[in-house]
N, C-alpha and C positions, 0 to 999 in steps of 0.2 A: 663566444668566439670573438666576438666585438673588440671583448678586454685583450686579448691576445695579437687585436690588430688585423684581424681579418675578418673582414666585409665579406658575409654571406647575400645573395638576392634572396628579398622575402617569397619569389616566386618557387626558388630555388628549395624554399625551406617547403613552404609549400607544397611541390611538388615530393618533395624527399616524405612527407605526413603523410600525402594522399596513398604513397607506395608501400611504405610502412602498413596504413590501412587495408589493403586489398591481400600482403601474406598473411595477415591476418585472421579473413574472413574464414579459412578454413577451421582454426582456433575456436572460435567462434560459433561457428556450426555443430562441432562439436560439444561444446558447452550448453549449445541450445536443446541439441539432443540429450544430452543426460539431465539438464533439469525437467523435460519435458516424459522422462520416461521414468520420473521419481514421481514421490504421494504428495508432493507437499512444494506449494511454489508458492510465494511472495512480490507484488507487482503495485507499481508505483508508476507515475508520470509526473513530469517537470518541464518547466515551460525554460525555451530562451533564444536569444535572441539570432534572430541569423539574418545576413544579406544577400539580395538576388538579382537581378539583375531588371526584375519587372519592378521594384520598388526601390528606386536610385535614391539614397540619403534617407531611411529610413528603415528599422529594424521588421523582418517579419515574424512573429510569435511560433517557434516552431517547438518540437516537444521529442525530450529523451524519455522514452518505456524503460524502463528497469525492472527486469524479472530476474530471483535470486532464490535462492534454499539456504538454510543452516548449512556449512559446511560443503560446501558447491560455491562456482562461479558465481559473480553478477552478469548477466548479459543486458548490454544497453543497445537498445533500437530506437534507431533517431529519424524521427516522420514531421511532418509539418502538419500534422495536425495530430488532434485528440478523440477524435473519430473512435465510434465504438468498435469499427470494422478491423481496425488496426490489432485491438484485442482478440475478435472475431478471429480473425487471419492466425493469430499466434496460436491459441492455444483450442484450434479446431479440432485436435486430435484427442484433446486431454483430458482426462476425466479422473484427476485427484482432486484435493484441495487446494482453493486458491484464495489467498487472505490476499487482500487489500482495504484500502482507508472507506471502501465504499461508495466510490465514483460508481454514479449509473453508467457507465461505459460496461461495465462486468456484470451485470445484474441479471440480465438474460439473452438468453438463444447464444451461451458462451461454452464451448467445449461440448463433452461427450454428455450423455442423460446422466453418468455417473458424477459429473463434476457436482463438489460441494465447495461453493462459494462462504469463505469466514470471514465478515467484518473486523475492522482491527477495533476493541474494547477501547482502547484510548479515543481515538475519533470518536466513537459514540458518547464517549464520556463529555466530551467537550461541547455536544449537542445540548446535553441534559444541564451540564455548567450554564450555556447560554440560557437557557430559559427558565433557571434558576434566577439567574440576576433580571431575566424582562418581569418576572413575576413579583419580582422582590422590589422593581422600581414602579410595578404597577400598584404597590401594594394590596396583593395577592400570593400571600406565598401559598405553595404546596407541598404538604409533606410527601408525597407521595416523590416526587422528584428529586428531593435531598433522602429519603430512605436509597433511591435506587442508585444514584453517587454512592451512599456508603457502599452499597451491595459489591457495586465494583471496585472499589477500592477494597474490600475484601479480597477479590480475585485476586487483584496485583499484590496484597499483601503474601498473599502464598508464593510466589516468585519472588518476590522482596527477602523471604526466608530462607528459600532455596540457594540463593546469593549471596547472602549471609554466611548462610552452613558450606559452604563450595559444594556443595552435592552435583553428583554427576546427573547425568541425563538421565539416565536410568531410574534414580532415586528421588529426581524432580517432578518424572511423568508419575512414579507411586503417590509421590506428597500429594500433588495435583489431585488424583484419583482417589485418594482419601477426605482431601480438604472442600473440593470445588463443589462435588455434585449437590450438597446442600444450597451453597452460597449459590450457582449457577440456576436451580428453579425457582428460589425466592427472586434473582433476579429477574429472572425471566416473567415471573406473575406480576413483577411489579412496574416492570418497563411497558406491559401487554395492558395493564388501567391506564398507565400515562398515554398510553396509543391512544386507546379508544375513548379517552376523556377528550384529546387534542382532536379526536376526529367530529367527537359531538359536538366542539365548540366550533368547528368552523360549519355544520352544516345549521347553525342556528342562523 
């Protein structure tokens, strides 16, 4: 509007955002209820910066939730903190699956006794990458660590193909359920030594 020559007040814009916001929240509400009444939700938090009025010239760390489904809304919920309670509060009623990267915020006392909490494979892969390279500078490698990388980069290669072929959902959850259950128990015995290899070493 600037370019046009017309000087808006930034309180103005402001307040025109905050209004915008509030016909909103019904939208909203909405949204929350149907991913909360589906099998399957997706949850994430992100840090950023916001100003208040108790910390003059200085940013306070505040944090946008992001709960989302395949094919569904994203809903963002914006707290000032990271607090497990926040989680707690969201999804008290819920008891489907809920992926995320694996923030202890989600870990327990979250949703119904039915909730099943799925780590995201990537994140965890990136645990196993690190202490691949600590191992590898301590010179001490483990095969055991680089076996269980490959294992999961099996997994993703099944969706790498699915991607490939454009296969519908349908045909991806078959491939999946043909290809994985193998790939998914070798992983699993092999992630479950590195557990308890890393647990013996620390109570030496």
């Amino acid at each position: 509007m600037r370019d046009l020559g017309i000087d808006v007040a930034l309180t103005t814009i402001d307040d025109a955002v905050l209004r915008v916001g509030q016909l909103l929240i019904p939208i909203v509400a909405t949204m929350k209820r149907d991913l909360l009444t589906g099998g399957y939700i997706q949850a994430d938090e992100t840090h950023v910066g916001v100003q208040t009025p108790e910390k003059i010239g200085k940013n306070h760390k505040a944090y946008f939730w992001q709960y989302s489904a395949p094919g569904k809304g994203v809903v963002f919920d914006f707290e000032m903190t990271r607090s497990k309670q926040v989680a707690k509060e969201f999804f008290k009623d819920y008891g489907g699956i809920l992926h995320t990267d694996g923030y202890v915020a989600y870990e327990k006392d979250i949703g119904t006794k039915d909730l099943i909490h799925a780590c995201c494979l990537a994140h965890a892969r990136r645990g196993f990458i690190d202490a691949i390279k600590v191992q590898s500078k301590a010179q001490a490698p483990d095969a055991r660590l680089e076996r269980t990388v490959a294992l999961m980069d099996g997994l993703f290669a099944i969706d790498r193909e699915a991607r490939e072929q454009n296969l519908s959902l349908a045909d991806r959850h078959a491939l999946r359920r043909e290809r994985a259950p193998r790939c998914s128990t070798s992983y699993k015995r092999c992630s479950l030594r590195c557990k308890h290899r890393a647990q013996s070493c620390r109570s030496r």
